[in-house]
N, C-alpha and C positions, 0 to 999 in steps of 0.2 A: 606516321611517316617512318620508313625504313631509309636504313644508311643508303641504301640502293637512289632512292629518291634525292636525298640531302645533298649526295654526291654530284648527282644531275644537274640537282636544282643549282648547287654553286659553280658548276662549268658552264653554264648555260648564262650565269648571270655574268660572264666574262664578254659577251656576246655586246652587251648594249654598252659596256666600259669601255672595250676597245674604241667604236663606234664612236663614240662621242673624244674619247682623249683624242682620235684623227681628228677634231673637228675643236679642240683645242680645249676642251672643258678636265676636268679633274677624273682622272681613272678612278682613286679611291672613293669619293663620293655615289660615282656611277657606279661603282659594283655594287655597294651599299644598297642603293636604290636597285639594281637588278636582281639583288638576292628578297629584297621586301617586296618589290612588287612588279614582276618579272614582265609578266602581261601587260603593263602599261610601258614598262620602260624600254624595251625593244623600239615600240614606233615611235615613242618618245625621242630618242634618240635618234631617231632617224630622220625625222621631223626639222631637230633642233638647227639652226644656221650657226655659221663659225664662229668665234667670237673674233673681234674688230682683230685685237693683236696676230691670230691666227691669220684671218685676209689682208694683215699688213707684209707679214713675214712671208707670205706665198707672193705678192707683188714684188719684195725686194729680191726673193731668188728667181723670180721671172724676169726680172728687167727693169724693174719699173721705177722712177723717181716721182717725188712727190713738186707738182707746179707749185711754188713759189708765190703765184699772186692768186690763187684759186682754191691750191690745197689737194687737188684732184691727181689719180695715179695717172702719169705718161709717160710714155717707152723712153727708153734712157738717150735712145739719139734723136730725139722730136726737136724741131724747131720752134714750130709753134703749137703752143698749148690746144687742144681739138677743145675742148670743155668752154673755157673764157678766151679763148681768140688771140692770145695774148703771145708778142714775141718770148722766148726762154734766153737766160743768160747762157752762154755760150760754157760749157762745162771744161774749161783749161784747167788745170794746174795754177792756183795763184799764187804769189808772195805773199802773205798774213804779215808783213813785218810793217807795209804800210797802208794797211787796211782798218779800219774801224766797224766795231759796229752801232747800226744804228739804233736809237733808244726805244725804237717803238716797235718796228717787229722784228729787228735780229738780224738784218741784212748787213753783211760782210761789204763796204764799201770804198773806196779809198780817201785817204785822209787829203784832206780842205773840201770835198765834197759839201757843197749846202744844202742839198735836198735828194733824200733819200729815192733811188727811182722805184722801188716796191710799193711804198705807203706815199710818198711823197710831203714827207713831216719834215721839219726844215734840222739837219745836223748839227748840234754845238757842241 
């Protein structure tokens, strides 16, 4: 192999690193793999889907909040949930001074509340 080639061969392996770090995986690992094994990692990479935190981060700069009683992404002025059918808490501004949360999934409630309206676990 000539410098001429070596040269090639590590610009070209920039090809499948970029590729994949858009798609949220490790630049440095991907170039690695594109300079060892240049022919596979191209489709390889092209192949690969985003990873979870990557399709989180693209939902949250599109719009999107996470449903509450489902877990599923819905557009930030939805009323009702499209997934589980479900009313949505109204997205105001609250006072946390007399809010609690509750022990079982985390839901910001207010205080003397008996029963949680997400899980419906009783508040003490």
């Amino acid at each position: 192999m000539t410098i001429d080639m070596i040269l090639i061969l590590l610009g070209l392996a920039l090809i499948p690193a970029f590729i994949a770090s858009n798609k949220g995986r490790s630049f440095v690992l991907w170039y690695i793999y594109g300079v060892c094994l240049l022919i596979i990692a191209i489709p390889h990479s092209l192949i690969i889907g985003k990873t979870n935190e990557q399709k989180e981060k693209e939902l949250k700069n599109a719009g999107y909040i996470e449903c509450p009683y489902c877990r599923e992404p819905v557009k930030s002025g939805a009323v009702v949930c499209p997934h589980c059918r479900r009313e949505l808490p109204k997205s105001e501004p609250q006072n946390t001074d007399n809010m609690i949360k509750c022990p079982t999934c985390g839901m910001l409630v207010e205080k003397g509340t008996e029963q949680c309206p997400r899980c419906h676990n009783l508040i003490y």
